[in-house]
N, C-alpha and C positions, 0 to 999 in steps of 0.2 A: 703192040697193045700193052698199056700197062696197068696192070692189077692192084697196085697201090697205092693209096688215097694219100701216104705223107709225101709218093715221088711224083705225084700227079702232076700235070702241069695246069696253067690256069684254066685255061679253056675246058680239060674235065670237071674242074670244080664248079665252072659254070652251067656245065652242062647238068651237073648233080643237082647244083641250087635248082636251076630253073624249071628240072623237073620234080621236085620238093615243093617249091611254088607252085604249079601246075597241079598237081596230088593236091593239096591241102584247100587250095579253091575250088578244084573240083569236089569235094569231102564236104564245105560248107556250103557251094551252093546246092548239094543232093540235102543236106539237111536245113538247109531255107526251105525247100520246095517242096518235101516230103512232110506235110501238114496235112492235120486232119481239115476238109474243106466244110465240116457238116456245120451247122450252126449250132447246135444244141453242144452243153458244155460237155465236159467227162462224166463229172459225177451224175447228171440226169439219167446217165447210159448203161449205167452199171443195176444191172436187175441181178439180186438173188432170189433162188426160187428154194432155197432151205429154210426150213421154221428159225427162228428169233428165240435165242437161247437166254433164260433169264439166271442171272445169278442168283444161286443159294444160299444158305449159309457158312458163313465163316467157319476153315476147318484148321486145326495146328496139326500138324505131322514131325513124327519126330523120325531118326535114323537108329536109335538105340531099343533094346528091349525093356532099359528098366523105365519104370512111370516116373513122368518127370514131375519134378519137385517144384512148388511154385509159394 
């Protein structure tokens, strides 16, 4: 048996392709098929049940202790 992909001969490399191929069909046809079936969009679905936060006023924040100069 040999362990190395650069002594490989052809026939491992095809066996590698074809199970690469195989993998990567099986991967897109689970993500065709794996859909949401409902009919109503996303965004209709999305309920929040937290109050609606209204913005305040504009505040400036500085990193320094002395009053900044304007």
């Amino acid at each position: 048996m040999n362990h190395s992909l650069l002594s490989a001969d052809r026939n491992t490399h095809l066996k590698i392709v074809s199970l690469a191929l195989t993998a990567a069909i099986a991967v897109v046809v689970i993500g065709i098929t794996a859909r949401i079936t409902d009919g109503t969009s996303s965004a209709s679905r999305i309920e929040s049940g937290a109050p609606v936060l209204k913005a305040g006023k504009p505040t400036t924040y500085t990193r320094t202790e002395a009053p900044s100069m304007r």
